[in-house]
mmCIF file as Biopython writes it, N, C-alpha, C and O atoms, coordinates in Angstrom:
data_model
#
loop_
_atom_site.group_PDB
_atom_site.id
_atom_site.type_symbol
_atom_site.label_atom_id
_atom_site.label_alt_id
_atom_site.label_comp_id
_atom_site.label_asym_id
_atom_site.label_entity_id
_atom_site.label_seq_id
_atom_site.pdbx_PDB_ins_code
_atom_site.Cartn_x
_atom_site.Cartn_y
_atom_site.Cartn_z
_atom_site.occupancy
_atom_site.B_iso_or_equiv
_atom_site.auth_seq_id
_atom_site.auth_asym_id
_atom_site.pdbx_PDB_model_num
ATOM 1   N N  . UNK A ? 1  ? -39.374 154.816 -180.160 1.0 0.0 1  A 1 
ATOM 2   C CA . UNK A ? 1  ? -39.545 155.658 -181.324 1.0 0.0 1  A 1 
ATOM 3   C C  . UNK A ? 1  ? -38.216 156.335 -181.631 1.0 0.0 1  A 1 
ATOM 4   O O  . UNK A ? 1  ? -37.615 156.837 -180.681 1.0 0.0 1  A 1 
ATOM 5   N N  . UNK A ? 2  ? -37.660 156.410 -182.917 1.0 0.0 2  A 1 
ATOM 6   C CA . UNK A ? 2  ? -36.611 157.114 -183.318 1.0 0.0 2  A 1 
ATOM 7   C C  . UNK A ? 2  ? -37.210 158.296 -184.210 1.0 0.0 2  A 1 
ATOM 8   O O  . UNK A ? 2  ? -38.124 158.244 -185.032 1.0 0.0 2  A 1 
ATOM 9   N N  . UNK A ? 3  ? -36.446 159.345 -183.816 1.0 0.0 3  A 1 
ATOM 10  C CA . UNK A ? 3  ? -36.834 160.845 -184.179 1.0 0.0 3  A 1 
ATOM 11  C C  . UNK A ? 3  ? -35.175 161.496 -184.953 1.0 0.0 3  A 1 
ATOM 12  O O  . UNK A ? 3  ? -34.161 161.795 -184.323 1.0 0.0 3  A 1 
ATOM 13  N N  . UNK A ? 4  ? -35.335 161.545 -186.120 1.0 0.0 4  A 1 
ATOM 14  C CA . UNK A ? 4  ? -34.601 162.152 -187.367 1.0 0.0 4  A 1 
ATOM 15  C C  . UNK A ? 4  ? -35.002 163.655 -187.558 1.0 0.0 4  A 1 
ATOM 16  O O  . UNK A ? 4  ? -36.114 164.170 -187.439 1.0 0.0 4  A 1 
ATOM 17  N N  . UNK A ? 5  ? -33.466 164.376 -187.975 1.0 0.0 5  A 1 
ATOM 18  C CA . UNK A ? 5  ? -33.844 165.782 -189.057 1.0 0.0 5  A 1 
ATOM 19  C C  . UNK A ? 5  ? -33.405 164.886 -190.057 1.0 0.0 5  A 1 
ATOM 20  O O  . UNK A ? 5  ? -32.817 163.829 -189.829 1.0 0.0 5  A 1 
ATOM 21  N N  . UNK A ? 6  ? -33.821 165.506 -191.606 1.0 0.0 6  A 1 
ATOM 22  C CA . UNK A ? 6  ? -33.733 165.153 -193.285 1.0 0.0 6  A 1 
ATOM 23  C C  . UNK A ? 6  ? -33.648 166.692 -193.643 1.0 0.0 6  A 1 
ATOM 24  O O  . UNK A ? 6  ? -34.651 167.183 -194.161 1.0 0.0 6  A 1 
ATOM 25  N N  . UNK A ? 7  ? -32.712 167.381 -193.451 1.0 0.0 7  A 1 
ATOM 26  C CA . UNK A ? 7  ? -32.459 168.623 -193.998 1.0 0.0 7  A 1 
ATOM 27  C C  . UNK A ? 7  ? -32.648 168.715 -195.501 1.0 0.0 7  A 1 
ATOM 28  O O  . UNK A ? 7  ? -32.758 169.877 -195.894 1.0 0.0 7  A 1 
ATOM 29  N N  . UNK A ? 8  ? -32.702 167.940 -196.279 1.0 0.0 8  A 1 
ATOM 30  C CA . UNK A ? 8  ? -33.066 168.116 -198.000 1.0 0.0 8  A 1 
ATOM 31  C C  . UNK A ? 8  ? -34.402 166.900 -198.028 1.0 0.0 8  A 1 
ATOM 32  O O  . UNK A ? 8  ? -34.433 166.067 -198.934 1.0 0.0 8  A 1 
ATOM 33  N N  . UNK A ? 9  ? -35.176 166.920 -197.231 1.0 0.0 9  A 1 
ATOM 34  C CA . UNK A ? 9  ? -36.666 166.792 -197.126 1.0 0.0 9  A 1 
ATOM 35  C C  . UNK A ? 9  ? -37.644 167.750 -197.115 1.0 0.0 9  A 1 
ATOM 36  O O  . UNK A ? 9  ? -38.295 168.153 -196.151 1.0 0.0 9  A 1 
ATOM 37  N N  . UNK A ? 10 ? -37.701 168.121 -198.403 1.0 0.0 10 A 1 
ATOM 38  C CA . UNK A ? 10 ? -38.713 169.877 -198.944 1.0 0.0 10 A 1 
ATOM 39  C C  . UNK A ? 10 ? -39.636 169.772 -199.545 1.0 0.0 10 A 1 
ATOM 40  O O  . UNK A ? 10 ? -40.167 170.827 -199.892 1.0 0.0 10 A 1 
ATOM 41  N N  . UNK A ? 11 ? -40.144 168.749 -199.875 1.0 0.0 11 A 1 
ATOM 42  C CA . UNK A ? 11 ? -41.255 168.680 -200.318 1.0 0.0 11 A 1 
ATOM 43  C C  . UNK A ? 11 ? -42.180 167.874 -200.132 1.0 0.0 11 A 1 
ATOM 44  O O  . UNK A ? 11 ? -41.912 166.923 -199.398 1.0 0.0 11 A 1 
ATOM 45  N N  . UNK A ? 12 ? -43.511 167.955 -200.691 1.0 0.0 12 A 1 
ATOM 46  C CA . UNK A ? 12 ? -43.912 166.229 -200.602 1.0 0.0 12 A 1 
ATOM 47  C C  . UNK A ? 12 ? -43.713 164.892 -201.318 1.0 0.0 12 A 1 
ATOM 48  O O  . UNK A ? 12 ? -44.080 163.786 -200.920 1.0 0.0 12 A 1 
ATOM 49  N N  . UNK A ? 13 ? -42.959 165.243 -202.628 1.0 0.0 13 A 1 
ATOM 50  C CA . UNK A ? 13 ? -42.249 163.861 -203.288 1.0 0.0 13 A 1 
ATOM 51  C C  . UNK A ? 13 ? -41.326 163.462 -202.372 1.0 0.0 13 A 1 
ATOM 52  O O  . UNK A ? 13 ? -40.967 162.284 -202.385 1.0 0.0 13 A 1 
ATOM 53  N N  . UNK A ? 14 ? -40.764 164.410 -201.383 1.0 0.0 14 A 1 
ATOM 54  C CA . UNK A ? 14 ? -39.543 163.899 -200.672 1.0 0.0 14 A 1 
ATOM 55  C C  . UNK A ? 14 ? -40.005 163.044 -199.660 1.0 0.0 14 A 1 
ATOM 56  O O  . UNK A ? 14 ? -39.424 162.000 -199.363 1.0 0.0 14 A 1 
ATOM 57  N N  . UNK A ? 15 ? -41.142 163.493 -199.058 1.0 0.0 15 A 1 
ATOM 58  C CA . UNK A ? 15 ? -42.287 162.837 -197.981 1.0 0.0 15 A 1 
ATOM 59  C C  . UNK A ? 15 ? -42.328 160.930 -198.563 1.0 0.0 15 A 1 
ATOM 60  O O  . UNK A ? 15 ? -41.916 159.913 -198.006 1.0 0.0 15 A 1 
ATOM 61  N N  . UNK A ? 16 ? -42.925 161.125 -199.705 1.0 0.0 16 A 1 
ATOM 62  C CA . UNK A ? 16 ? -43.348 160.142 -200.008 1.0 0.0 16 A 1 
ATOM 63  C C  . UNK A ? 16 ? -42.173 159.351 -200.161 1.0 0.0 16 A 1 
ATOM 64  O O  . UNK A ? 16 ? -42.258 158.203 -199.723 1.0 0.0 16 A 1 
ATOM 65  N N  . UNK A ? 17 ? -41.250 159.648 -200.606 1.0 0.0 17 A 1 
ATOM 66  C CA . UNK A ? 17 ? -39.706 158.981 -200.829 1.0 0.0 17 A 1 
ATOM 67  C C  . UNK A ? 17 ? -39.455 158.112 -199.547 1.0 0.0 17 A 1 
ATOM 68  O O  . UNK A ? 17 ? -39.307 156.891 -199.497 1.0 0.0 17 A 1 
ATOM 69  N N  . UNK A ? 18 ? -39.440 159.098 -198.438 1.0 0.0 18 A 1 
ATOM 70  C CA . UNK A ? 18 ? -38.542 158.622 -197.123 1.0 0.0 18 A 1 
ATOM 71  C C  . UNK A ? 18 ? -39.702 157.481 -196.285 1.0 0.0 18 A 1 
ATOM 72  O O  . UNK A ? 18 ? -39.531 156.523 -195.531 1.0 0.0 18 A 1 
ATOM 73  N N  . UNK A ? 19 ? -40.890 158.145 -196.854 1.0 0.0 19 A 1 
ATOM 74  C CA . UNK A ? 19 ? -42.073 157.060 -196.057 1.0 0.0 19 A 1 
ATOM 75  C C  . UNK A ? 19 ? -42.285 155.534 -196.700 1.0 0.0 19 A 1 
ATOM 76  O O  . UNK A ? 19 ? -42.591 154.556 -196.018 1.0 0.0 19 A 1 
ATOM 77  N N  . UNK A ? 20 ? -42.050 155.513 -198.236 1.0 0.0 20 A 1 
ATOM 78  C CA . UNK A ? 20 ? -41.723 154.765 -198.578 1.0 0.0 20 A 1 
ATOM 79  C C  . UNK A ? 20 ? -40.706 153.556 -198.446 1.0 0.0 20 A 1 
ATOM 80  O O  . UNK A ? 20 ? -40.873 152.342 -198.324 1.0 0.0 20 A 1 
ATOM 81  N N  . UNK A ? 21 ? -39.232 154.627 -198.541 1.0 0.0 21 A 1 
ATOM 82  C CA . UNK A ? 21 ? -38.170 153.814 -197.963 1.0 0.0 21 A 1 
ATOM 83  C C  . UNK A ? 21 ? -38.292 152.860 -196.505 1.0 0.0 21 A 1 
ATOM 84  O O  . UNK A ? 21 ? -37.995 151.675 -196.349 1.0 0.0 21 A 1 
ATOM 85  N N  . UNK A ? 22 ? -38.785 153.743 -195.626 1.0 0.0 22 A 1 
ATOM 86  C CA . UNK A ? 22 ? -38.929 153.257 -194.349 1.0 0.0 22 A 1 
ATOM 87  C C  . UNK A ? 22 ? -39.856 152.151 -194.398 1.0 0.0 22 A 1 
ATOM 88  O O  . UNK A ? 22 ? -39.347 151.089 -194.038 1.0 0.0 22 A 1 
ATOM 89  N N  . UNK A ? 23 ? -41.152 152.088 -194.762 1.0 0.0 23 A 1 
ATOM 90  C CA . UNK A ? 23 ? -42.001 150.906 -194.722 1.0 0.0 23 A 1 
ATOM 91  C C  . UNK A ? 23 ? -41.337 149.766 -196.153 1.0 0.0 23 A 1 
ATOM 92  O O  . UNK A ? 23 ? -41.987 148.737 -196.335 1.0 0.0 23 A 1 
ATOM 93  N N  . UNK A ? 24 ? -40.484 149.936 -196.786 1.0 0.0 24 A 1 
ATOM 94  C CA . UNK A ? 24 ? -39.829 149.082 -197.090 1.0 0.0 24 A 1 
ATOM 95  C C  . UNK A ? 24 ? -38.422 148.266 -196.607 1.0 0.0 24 A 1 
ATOM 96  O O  . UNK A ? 24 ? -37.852 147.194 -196.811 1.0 0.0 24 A 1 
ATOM 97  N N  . UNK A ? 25 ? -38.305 149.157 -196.050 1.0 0.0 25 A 1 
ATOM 98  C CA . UNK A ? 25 ? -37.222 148.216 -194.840 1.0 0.0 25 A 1 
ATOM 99  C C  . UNK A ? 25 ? -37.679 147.466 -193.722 1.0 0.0 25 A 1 
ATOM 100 O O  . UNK A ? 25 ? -37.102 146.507 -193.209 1.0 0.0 25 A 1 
ATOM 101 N N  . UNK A ? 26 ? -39.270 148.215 -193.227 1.0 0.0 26 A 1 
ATOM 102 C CA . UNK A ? 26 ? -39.770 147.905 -192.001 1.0 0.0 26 A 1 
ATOM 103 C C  . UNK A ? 26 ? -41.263 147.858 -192.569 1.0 0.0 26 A 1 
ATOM 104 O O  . UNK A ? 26 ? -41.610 149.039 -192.572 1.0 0.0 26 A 1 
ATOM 105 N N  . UNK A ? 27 ? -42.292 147.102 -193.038 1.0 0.0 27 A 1 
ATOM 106 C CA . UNK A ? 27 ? -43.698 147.101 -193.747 1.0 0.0 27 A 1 
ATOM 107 C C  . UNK A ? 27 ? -44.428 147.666 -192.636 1.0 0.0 27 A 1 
ATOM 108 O O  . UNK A ? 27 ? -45.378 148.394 -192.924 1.0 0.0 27 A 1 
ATOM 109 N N  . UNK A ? 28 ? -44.033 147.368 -190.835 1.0 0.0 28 A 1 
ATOM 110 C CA . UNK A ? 28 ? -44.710 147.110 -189.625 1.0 0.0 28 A 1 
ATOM 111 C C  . UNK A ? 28 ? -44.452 148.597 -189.345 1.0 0.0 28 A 1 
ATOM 112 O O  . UNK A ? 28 ? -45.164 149.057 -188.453 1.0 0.0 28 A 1 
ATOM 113 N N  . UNK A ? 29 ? -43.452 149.575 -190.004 1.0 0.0 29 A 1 
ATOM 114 C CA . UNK A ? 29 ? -43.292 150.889 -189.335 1.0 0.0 29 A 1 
ATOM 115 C C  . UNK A ? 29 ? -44.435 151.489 -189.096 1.0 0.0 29 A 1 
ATOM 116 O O  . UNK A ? 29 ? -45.462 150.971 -189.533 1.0 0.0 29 A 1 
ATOM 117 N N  . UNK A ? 30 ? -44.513 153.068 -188.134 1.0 0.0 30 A 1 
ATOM 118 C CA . UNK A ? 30 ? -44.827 153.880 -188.260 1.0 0.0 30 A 1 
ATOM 119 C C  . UNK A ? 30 ? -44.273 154.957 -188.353 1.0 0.0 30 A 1 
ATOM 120 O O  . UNK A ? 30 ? -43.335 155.270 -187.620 1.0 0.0 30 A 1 
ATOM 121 N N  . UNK A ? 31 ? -44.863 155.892 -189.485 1.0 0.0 31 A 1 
ATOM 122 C CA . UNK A ? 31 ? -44.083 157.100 -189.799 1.0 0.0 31 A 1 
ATOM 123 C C  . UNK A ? 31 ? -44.505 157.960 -189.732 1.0 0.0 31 A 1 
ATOM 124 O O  . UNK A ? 31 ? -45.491 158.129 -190.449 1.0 0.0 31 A 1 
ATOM 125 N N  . UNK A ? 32 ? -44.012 159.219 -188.732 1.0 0.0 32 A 1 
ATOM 126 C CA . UNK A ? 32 ? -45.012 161.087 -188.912 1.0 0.0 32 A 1 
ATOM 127 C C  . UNK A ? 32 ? -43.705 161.671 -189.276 1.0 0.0 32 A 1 
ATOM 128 O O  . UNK A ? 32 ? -42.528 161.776 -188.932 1.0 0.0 32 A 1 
ATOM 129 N N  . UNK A ? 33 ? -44.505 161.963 -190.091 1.0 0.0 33 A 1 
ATOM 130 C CA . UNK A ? 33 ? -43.555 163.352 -190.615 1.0 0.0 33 A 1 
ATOM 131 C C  . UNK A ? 33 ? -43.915 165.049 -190.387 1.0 0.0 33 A 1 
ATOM 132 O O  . UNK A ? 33 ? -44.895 165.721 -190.709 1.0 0.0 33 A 1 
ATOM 133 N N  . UNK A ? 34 ? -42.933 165.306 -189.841 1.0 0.0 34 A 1 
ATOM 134 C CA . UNK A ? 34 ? -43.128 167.368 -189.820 1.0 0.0 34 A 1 
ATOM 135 C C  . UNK A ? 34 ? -42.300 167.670 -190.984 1.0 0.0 34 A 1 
ATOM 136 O O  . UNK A ? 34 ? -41.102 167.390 -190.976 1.0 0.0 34 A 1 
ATOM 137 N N  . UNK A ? 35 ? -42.927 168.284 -192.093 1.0 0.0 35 A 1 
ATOM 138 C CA . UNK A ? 35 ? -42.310 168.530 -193.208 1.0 0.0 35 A 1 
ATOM 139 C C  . UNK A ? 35 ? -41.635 170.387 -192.984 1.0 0.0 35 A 1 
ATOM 140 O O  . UNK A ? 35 ? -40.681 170.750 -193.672 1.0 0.0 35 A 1 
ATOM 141 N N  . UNK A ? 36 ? -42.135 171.116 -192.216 1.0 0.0 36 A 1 
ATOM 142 C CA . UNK A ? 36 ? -41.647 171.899 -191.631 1.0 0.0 36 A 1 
ATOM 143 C C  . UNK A ? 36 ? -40.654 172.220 -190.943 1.0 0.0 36 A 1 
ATOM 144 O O  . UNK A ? 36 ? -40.097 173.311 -191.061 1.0 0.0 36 A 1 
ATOM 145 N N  . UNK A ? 37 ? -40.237 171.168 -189.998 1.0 0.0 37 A 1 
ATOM 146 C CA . UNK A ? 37 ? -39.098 171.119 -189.151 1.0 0.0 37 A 1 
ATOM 147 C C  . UNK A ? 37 ? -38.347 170.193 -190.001 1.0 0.0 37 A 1 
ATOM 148 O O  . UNK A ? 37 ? -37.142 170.350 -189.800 1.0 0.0 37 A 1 
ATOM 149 N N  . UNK A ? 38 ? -38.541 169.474 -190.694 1.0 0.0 38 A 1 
ATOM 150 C CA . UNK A ? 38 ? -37.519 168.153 -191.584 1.0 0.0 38 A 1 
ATOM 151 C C  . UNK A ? 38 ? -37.775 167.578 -190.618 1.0 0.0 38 A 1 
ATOM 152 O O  . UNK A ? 38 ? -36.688 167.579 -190.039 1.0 0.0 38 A 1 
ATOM 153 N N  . UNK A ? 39 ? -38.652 166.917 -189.821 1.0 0.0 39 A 1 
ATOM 154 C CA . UNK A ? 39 ? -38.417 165.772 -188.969 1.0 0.0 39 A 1 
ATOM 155 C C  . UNK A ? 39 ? -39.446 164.412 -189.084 1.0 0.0 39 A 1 
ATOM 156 O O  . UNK A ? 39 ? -40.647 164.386 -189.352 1.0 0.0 39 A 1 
ATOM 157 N N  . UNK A ? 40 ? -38.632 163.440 -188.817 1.0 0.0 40 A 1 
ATOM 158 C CA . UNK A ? 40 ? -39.080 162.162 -188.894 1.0 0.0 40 A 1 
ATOM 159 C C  . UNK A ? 40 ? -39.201 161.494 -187.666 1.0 0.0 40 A 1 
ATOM 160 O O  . UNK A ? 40 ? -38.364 161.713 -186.790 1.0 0.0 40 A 1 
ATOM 161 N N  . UNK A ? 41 ? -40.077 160.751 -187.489 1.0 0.0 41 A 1 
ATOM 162 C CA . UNK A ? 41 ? -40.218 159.739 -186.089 1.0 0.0 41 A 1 
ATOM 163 C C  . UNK A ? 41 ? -40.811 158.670 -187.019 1.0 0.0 41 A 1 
ATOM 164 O O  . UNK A ? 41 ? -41.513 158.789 -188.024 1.0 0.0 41 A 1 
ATOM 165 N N  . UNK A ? 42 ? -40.431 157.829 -186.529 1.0 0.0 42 A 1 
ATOM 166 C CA . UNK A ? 42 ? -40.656 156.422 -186.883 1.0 0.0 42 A 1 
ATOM 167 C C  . UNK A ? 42 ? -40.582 155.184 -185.619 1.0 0.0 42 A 1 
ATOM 168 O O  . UNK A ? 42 ? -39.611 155.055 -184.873 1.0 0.0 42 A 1 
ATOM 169 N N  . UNK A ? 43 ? -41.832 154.324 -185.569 1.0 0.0 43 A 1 
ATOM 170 C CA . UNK A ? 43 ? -41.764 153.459 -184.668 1.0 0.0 43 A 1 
ATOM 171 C C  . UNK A ? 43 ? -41.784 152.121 -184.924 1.0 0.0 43 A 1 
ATOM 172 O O  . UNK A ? 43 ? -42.850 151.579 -185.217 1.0 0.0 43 A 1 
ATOM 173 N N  . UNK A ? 44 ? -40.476 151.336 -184.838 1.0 0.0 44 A 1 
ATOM 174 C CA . UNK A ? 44 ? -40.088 150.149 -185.715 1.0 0.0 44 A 1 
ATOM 175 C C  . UNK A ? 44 ? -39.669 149.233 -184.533 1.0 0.0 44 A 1 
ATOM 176 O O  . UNK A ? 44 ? -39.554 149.628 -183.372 1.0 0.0 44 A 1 
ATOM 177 N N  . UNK A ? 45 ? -39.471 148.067 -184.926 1.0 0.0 45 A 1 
ATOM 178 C CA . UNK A ? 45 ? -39.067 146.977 -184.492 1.0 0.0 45 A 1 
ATOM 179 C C  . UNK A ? 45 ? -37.616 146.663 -184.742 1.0 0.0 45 A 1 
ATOM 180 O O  . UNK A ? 45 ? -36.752 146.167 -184.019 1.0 0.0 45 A 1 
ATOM 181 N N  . UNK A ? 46 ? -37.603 147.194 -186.242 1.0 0.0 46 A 1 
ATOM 182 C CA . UNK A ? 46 ? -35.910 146.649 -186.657 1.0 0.0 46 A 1 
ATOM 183 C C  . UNK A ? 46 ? -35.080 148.038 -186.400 1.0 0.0 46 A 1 
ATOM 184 O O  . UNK A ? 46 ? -35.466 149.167 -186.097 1.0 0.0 46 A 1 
ATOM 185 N N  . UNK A ? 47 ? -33.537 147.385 -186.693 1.0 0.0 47 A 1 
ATOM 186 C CA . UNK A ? 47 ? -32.786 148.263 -186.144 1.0 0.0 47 A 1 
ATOM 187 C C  . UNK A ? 47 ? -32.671 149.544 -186.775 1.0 0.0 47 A 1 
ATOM 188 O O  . UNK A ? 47 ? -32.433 149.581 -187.982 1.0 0.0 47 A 1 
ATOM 189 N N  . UNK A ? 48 ? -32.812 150.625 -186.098 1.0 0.0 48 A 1 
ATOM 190 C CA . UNK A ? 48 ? -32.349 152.149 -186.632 1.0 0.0 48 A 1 
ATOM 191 C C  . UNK A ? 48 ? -31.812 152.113 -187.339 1.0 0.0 48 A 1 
ATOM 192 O O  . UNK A ? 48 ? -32.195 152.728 -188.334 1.0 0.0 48 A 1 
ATOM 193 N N  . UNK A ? 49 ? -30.196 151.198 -187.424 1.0 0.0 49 A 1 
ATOM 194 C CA . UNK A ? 49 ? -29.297 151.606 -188.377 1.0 0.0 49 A 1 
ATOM 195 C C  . UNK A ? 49 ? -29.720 151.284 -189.777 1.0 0.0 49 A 1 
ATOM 196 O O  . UNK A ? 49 ? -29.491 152.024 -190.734 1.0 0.0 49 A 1 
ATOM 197 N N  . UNK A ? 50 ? -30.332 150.174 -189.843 1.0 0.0 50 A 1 
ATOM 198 C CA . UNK A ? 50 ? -30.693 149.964 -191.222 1.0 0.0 50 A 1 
ATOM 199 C C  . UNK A ? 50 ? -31.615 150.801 -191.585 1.0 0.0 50 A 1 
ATOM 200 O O  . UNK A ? 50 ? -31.767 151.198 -192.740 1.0 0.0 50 A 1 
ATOM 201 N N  . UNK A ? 51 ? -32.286 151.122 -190.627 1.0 0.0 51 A 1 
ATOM 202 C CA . UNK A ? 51 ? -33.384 151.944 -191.747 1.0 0.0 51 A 1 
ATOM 203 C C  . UNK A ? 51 ? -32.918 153.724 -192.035 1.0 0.0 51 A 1 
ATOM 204 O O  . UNK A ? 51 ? -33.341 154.481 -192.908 1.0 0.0 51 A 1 
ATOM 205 N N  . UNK A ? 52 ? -32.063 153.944 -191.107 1.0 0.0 52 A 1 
ATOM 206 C CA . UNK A ? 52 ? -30.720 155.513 -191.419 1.0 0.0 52 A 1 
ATOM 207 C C  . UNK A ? 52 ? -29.794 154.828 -193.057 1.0 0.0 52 A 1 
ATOM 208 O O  . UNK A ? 52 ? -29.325 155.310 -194.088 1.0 0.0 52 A 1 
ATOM 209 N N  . UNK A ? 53 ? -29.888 154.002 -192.674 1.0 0.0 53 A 1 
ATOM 210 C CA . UNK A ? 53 ? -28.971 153.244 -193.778 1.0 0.0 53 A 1 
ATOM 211 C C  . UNK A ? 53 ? -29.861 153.484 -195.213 1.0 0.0 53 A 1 
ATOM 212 O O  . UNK A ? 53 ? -29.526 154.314 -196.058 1.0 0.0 53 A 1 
ATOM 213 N N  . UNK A ? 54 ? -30.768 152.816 -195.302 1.0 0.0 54 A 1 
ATOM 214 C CA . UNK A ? 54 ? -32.443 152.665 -196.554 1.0 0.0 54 A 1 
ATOM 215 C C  . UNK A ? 54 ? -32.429 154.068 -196.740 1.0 0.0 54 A 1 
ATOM 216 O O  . UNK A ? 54 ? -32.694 154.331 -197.913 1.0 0.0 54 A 1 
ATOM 217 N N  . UNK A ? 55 ? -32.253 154.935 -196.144 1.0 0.0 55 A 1 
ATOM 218 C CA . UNK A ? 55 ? -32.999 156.498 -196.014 1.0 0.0 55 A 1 
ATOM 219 C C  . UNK A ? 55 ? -31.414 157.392 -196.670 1.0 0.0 55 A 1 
ATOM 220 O O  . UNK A ? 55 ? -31.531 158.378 -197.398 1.0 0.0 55 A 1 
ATOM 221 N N  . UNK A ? 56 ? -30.100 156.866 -196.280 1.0 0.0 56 A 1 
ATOM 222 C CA . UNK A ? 56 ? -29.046 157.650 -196.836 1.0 0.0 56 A 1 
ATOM 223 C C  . UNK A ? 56 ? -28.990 157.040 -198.202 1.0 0.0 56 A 1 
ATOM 224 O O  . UNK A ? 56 ? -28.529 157.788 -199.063 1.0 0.0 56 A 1 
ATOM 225 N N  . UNK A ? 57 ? -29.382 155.766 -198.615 1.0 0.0 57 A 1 
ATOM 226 C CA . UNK A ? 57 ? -29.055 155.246 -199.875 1.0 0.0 57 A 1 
ATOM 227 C C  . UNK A ? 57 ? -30.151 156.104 -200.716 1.0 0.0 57 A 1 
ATOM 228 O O  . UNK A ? 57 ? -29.743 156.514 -201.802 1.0 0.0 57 A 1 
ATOM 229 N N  . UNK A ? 58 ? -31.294 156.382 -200.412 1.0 0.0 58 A 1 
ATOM 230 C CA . UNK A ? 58 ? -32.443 156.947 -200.955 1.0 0.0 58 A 1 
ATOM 231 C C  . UNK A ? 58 ? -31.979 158.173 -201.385 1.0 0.0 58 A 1 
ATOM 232 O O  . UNK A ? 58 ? -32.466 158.610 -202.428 1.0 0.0 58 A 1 
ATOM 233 N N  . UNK A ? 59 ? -31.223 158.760 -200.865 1.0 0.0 59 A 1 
ATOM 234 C CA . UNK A ? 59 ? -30.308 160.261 -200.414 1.0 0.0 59 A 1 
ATOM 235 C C  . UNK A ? 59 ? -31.128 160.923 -199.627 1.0 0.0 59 A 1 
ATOM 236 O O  . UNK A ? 59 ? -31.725 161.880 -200.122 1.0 0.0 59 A 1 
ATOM 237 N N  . UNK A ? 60 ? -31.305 160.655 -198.538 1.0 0.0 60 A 1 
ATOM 238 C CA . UNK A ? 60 ? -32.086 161.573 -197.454 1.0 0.0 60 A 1 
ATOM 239 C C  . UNK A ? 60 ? -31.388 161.018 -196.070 1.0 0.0 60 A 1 
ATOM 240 O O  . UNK A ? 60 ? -31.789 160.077 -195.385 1.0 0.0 60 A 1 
ATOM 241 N N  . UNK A ? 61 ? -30.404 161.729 -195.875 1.0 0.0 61 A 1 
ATOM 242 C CA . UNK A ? 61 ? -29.239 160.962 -195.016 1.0 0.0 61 A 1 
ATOM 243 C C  . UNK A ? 61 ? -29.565 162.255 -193.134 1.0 0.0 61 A 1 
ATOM 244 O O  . UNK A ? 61 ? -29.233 163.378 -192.754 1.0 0.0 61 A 1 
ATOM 245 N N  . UNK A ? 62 ? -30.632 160.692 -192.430 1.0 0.0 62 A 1 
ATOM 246 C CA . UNK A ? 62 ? -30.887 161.101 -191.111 1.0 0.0 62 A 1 
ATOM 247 C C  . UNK A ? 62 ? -30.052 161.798 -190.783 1.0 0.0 62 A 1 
ATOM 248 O O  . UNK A ? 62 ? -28.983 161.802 -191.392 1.0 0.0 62 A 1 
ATOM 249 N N  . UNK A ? 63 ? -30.326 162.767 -189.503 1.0 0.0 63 A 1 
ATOM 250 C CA . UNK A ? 63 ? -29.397 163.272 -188.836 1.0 0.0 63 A 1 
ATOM 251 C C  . UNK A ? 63 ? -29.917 162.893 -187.540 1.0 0.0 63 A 1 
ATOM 252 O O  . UNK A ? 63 ? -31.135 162.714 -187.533 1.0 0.0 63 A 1 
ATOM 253 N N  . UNK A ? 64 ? -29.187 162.689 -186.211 1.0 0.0 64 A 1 
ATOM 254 C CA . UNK A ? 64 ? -30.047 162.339 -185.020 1.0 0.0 64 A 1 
ATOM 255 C C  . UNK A ? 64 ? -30.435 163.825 -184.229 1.0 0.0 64 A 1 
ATOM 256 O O  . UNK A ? 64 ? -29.775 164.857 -184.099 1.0 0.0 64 A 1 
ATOM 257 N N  . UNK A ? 65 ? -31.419 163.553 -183.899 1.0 0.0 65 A 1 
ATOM 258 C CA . UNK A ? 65 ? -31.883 165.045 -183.320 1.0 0.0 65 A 1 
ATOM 259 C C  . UNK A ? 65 ? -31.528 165.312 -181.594 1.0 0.0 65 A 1 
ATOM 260 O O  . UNK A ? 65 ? -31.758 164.639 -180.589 1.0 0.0 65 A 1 
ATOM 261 N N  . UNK A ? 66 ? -30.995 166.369 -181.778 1.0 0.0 66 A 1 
ATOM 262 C CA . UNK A ? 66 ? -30.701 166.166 -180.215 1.0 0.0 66 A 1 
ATOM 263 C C  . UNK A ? 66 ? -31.119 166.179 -178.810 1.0 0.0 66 A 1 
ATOM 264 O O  . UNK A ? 66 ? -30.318 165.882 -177.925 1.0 0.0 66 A 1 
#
């Protein structure tokens, strides 16, 4: 599982944006979102980078959480 902050993830259009993006890079993802903390987990098959990649082009540019 990869776990993201989205610091300009504030709402729920933004929700739907990044959940979107992600199951379009990856159809097989899973995605929870804490819209509270800005955080994302996602459990994919394909590589992280592309889907940090799908998610900065979207403009919601991961940060890795530490």
């Amino acid at each position: 599982m990869i776990e993201w902050t989205i610091p300009t993830m504030t709402c729920g259009h933004c929700v739907g944006v990044v959940t979107r993006t992600v199951r379009a890079a990856d159809p097989n993802a899973e995605v929870q979102i804490d819209l509270a903390s800005h955080t994302v987990r996602v459990d994919t098959g394909e590589d992280p980078a592309l889907i940090a990649k799908a998610l900065a082009a979207a403009g919601y540019t991961p940060q890795a959480r530490p």
